[in-house]
C-alpha positions as CSV (number, residue, x, y, z in Angstrom):
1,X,-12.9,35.9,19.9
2,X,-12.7,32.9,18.8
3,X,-14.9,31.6,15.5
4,X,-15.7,28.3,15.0
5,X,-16.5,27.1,11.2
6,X,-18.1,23.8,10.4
7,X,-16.3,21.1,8.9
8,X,-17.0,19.3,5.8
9,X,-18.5,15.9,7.4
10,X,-17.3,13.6,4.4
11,X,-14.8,12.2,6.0
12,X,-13.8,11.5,9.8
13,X,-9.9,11.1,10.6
14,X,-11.1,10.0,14.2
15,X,-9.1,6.3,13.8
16,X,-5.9,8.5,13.1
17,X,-6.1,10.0,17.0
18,X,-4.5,6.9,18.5
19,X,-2.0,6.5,16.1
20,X,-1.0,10.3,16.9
21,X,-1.6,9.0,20.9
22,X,1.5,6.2,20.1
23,X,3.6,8.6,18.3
24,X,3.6,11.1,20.7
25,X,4.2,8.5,23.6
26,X,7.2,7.3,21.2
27,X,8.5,10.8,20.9
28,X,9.8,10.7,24.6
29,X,11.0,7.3,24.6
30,X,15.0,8.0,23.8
31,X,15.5,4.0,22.6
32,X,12.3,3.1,21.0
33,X,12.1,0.5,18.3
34,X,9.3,1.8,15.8
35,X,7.9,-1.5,14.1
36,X,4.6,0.3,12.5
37,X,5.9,2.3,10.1
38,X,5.5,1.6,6.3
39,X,8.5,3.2,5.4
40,X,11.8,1.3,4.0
41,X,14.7,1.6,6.5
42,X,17.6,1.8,3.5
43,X,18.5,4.6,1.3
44,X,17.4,5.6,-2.2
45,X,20.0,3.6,-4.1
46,X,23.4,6.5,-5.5
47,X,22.7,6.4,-9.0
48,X,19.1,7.7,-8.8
49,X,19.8,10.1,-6.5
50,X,22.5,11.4,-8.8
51,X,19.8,11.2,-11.9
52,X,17.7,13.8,-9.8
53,X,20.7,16.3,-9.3
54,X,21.9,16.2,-12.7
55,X,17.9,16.9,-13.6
56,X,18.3,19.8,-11.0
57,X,21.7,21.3,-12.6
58,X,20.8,20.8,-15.9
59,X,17.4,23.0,-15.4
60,X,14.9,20.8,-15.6
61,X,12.8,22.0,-12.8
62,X,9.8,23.6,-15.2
63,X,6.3,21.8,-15.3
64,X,6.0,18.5,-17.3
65,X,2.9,17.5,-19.1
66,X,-0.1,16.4,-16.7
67,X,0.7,12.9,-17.2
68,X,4.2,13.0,-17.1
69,X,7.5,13.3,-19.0
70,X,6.6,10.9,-22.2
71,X,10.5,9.2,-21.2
72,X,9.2,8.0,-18.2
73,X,5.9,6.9,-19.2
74,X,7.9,4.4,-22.2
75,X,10.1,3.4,-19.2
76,X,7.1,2.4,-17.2
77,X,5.3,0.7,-20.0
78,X,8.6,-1.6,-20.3
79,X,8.4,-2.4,-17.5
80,X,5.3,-3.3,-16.6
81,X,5.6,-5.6,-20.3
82,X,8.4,-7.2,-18.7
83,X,7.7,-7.7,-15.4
84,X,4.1,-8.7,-15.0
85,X,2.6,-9.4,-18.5
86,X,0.6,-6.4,-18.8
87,X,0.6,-4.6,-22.0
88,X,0.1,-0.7,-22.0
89,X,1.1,2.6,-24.4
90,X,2.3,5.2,-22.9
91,X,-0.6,7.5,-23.7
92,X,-2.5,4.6,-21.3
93,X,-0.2,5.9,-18.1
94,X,-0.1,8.8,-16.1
95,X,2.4,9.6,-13.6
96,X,1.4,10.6,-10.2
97,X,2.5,12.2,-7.0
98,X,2.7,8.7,-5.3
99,X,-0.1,5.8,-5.3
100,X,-1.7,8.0,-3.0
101,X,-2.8,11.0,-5.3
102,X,-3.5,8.1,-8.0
103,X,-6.1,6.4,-5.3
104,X,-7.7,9.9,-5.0
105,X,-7.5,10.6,-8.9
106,X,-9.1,7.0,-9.5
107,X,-11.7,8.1,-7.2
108,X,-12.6,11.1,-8.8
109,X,-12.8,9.9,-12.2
110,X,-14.7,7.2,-11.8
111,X,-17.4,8.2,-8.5
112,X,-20.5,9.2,-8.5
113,X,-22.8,10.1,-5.5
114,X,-24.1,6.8,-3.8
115,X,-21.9,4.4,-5.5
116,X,-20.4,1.5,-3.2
117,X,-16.8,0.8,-3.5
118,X,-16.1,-3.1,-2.4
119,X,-12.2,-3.0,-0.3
120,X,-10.0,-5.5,0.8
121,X,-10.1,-5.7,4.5
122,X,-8.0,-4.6,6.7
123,X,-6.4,-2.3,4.5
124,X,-4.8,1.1,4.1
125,X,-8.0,3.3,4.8
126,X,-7.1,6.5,2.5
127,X,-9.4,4.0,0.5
128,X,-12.4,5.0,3.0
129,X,-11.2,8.8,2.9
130,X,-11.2,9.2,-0.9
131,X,-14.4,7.1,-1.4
132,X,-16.2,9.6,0.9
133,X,-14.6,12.6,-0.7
134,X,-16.4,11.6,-3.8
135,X,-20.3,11.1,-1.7
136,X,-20.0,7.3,-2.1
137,X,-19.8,4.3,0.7
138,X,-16.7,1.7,0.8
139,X,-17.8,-1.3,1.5
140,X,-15.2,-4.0,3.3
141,X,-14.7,-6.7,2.0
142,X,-13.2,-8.8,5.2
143,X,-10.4,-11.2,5.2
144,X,-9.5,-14.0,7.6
145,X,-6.5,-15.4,9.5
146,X,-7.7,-19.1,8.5
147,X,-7.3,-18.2,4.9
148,X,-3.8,-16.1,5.2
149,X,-5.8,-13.1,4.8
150,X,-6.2,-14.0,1.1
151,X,-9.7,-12.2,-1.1
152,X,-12.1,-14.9,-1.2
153,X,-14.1,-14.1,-4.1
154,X,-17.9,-15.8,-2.2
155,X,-17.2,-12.8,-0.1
156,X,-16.9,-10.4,-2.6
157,X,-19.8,-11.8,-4.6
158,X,-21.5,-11.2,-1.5
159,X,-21.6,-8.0,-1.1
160,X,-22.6,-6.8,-4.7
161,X,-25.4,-4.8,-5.1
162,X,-26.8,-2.5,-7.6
163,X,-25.1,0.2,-6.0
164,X,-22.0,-1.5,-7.0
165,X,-19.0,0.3,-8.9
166,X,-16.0,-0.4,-7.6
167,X,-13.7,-3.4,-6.5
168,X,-10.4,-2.9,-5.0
169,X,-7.9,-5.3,-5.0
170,X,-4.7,-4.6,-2.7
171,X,-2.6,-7.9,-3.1
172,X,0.3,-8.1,-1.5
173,X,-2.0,-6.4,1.2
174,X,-1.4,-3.8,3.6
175,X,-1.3,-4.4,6.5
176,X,-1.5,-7.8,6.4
177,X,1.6,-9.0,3.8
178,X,-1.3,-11.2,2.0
179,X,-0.7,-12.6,-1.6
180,X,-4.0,-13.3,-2.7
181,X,-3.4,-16.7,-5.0
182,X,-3.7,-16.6,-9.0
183,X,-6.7,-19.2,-8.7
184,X,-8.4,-16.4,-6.4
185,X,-7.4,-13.7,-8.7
186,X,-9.0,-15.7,-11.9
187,X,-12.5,-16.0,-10.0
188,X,-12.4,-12.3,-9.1
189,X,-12.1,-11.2,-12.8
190,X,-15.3,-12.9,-13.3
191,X,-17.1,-11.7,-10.7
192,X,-15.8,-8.2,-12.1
193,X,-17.0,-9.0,-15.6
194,X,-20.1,-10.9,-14.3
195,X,-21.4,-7.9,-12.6
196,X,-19.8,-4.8,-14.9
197,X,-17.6,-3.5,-12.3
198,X,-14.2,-2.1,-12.6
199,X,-10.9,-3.1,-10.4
200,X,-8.7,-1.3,-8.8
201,X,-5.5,-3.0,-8.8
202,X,-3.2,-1.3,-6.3
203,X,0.0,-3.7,-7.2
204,X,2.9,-1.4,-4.9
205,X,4.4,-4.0,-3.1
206,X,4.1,-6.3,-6.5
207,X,8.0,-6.5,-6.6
208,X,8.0,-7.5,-2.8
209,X,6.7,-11.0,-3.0
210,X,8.9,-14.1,-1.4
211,X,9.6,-18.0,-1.7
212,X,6.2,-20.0,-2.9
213,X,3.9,-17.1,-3.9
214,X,2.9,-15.7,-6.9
215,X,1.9,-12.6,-8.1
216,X,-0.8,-12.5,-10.7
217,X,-1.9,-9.4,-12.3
218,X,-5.5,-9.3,-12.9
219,X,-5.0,-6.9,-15.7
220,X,-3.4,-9.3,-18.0
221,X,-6.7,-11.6,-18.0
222,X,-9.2,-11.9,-20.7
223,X,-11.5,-9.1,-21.0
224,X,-10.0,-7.4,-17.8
225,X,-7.5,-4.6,-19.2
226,X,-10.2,-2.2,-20.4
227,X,-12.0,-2.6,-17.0
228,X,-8.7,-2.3,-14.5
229,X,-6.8,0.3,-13.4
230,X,-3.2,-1.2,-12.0
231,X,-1.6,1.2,-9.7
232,X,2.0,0.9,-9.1
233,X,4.9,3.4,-7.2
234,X,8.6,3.8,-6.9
235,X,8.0,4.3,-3.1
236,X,8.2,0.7,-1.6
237,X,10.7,-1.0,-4.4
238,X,12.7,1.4,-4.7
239,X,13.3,3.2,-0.9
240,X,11.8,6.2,-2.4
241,X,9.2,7.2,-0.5
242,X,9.5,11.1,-0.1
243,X,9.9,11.2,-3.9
244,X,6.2,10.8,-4.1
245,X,6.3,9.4,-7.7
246,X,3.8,6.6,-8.6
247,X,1.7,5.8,-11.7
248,X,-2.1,4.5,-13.0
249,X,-2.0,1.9,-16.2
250,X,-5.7,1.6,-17.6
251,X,-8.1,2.9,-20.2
252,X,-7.4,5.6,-22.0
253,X,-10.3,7.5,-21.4
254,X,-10.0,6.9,-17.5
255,X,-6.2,7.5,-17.9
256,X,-7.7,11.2,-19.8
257,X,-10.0,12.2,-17.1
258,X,-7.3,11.3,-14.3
259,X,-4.6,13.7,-16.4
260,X,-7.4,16.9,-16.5
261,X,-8.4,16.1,-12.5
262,X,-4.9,16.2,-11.7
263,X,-4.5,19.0,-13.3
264,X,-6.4,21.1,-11.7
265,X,-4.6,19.6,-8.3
266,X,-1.3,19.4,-8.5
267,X,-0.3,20.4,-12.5
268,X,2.4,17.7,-12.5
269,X,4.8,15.0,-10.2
270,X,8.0,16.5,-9.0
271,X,10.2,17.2,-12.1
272,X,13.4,15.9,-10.7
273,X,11.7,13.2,-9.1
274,X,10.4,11.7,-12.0
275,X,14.2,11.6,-13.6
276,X,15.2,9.7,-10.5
277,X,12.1,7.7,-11.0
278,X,13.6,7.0,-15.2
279,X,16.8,6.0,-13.7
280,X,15.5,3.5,-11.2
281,X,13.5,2.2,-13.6
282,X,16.4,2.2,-16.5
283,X,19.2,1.5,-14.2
284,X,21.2,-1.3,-12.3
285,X,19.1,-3.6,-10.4
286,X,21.2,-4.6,-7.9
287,X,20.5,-2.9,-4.7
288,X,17.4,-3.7,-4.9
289,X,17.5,-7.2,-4.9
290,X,20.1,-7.1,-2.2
291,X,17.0,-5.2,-0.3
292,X,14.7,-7.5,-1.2
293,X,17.1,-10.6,0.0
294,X,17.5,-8.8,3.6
295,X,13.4,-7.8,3.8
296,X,13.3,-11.9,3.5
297,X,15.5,-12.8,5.7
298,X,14.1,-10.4,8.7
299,X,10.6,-12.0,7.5
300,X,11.8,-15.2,8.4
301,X,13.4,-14.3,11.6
302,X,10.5,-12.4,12.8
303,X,8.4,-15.8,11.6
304,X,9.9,-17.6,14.0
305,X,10.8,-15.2,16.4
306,X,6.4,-15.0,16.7
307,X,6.1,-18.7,16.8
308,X,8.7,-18.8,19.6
309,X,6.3,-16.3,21.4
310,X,3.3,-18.6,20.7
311,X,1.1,-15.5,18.3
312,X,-0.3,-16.5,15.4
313,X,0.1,-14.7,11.7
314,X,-1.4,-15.5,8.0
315,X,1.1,-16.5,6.0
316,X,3.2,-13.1,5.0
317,X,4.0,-13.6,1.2
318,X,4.7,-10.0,0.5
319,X,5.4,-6.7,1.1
320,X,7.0,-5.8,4.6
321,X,4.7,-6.5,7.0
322,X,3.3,-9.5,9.4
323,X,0.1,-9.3,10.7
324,X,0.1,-10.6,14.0
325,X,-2.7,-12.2,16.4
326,X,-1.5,-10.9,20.1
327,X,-5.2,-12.1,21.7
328,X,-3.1,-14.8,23.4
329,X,-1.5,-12.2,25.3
330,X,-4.6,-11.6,27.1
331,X,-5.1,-7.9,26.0
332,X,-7.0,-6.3,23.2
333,X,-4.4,-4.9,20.5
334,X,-4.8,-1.4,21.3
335,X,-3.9,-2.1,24.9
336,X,-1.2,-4.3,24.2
337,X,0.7,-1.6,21.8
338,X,0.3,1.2,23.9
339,X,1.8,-0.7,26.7
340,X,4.3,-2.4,25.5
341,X,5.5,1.0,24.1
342,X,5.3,2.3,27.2
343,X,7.0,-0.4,29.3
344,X,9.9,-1.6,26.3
345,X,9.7,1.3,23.8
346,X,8.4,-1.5,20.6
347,X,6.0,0.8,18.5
348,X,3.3,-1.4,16.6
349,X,0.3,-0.4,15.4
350,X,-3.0,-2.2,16.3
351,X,-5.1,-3.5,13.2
352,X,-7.9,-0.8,14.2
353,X,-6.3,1.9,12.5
354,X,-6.2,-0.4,9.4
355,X,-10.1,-0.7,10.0
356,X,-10.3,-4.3,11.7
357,X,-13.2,-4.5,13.9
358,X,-11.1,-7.1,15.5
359,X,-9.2,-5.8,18.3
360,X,-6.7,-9.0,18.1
361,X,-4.5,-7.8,15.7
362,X,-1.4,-6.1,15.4
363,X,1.1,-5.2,12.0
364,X,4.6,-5.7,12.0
365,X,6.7,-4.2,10.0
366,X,10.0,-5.7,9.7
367,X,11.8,-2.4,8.5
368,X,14.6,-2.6,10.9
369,X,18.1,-3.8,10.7
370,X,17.9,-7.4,11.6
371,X,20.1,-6.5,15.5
372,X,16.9,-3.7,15.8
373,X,14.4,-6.3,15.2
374,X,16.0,-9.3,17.5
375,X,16.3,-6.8,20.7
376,X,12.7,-6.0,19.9
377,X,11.5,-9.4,20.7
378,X,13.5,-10.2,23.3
379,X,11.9,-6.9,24.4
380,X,8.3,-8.4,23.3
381,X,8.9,-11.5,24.8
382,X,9.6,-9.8,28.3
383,X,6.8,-7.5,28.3
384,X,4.7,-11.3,27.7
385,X,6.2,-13.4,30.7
386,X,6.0,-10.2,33.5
């Protein structure tokens, strides 16, 4: 017999079933090109990889404290000093498994039943899940292809209410490849002191941002460190993404709460993975600009490669990702990914599972070698002119 239980009805995974429906359509396709993914195509640079087996051979596999090994947590606070301005103690950082445990750790600390949580749409919608975890509502906070997908802060101010709590900021965006503009950045933080809110600064794909942009963080404003939480990873920078090491900068009575709640979830990050994260913080450099040098130059082909097929974009400042207006193909985006895997073997994911209402959308990732990406629009263009 089989029993049925109910489920908990906080959260609804139901815009996950066609992203499983493309994945399993890719899994029988022997030459697909997968263009969706989020995940860097090089390897974890040597020397970090050779930090976490020396961890691993000289023992240290125990626990850590909560918040991390205190090494790691200097290492971090250099760098953030030197990097982008902002100015944190260790005991203001906690180390975490990934910027996904430190979106659900953020969420816990700081949510309360009925608060509304103000996003940057389309965006990475674990935002949606944790919000609902906690009994509140996210709120999007839309973005447009006329403005490059940048925040407007009208729109934000918009949708304040007394329900208000929250305001997360996701610049360079995902899935879009959005830098939103310092000027932009400036009026937020007054909007977010205005109205008493916090920010939620999710800066991963801070070190990813190309030719003419500028990254701003909104942390290092007046009055804005004691009501921001920057949240920052090793995954995107530094090709480490099964390492599942990332960090929160912020308050340190915030910072506190997040080091008891993870406690009580997953004790501490990977040991070895947070040596590996110390040595790509502490070590050479170069690999990763190389990486950053080839991400721009496949941006730039695919750039052209889209305005050769005639679809529109917002201009992609960061990150890896181009997100791509396909309506002139004469199908919705669903439709168009779905067959166009089925007839070329291109994965892309349609901007619905990054909660776009719009069904006109489509991200590109550009995390291929550059050979990959070119046969995947003359592959594009094909499935177009048939």
């Amino acid at each position: 017999m089989t029993i049925i239980f109910d489920k908990s009805k906080k959260i609804s995974l139901d815009d996950e079933s066609f992203r499983s429906e493309l994945l399993a359509i890719a899994s029988k396709i022997e030459d697909v090109i997968p263009l969706g993914r989020g995940d860097p195509d090089f390897h974890t640079p040597k020397h970090i990889v050779e930090a976490a087996k020396r961890a691993l051979d000289d023992n240290k596999h125990h626990y850590t404290p909560p918040n991390g090994l205190p090494e790691l947590r200097i290492a971090i606070s250099k760098n953030l000093q030197e990097k982008y301005n902002l100015t944190y103690d260790e005991k203001e950082i906690v180390v975490t498994a990934g910027v996904q445990e430190s979106i659900a750790l953020a969420m816990l600390s700081l949510l309360e039943t009925g608060d509304e949580v103000l996003i940057t749409s389309p965006r990475f919608t674990t935002y949606d899940l944790n919000v609902r975890m906690c009994n509140a509502k996210p709120i999007p906070i839309p973005t447009y292809e006329k403005n490059n997908f940048s925040l407007m802060p009208n729109i934000i101010e918009e949708k304040i209410n007394d329900k208000t709590k929250l305001i997360v900021l996701v610049s360079p965006n995902n899935p879009t490849g959005a830098v939103t503009p310092p000027e932009n950045i400036k009026k937020i933080a007054e909007i977010a002191i205005k109205h008493n809110l916090i920010v939620i600064a999710d800066e991963i794909y801070a070190d990813l941002i190309y030719e003419n942009h500028e990254h701003l963080s909104i942390g290092t404003l007046e009055n804005m460190k004691e009501r921001t939480l920057t949240l920052n990873g090793f995954s995107k920078t530094y090709a480490m993404t099964g390492w599942r090491i990332g960090y929160v900068a912020g308050p340190q009575d915030i910072i506190n709460k997040m080091s008891e709640i993870r406690h009580s979830l997953s004790i501490n990050s990977c040991t070895f993975s947070q040596f590996g994260a110390l040595a790509a913080l502490e070590g050479p450099q170069d690999e990763i600009i190389k990486m950053k040098d080839e991400y721009n130059i496949r941006r730039k082909f695919c750039m052209k490669a889209l305005d050769d097929i005639g679809f529109s974009y917002g201009d992609p400042g960061g990150a890896f990702y181009i997100y791509t207006n396909v309506s002139n193909s004469g199908l919705a985006a669903s439709d168009f990914c779905k067959k166009l895997l089925e007839k070329t073997g291109v994965l892309l994911f349609p901007g619905t599972l990054f909660g776009d209402e719009e069904d006109k959308y489509i991200r590109l990732s550009y995390l291929q070698p550059i050979n990959k990406i070119q046969e995947s629009m003359n592959r594009i263009k094909k499935f177009i002119n048939e």
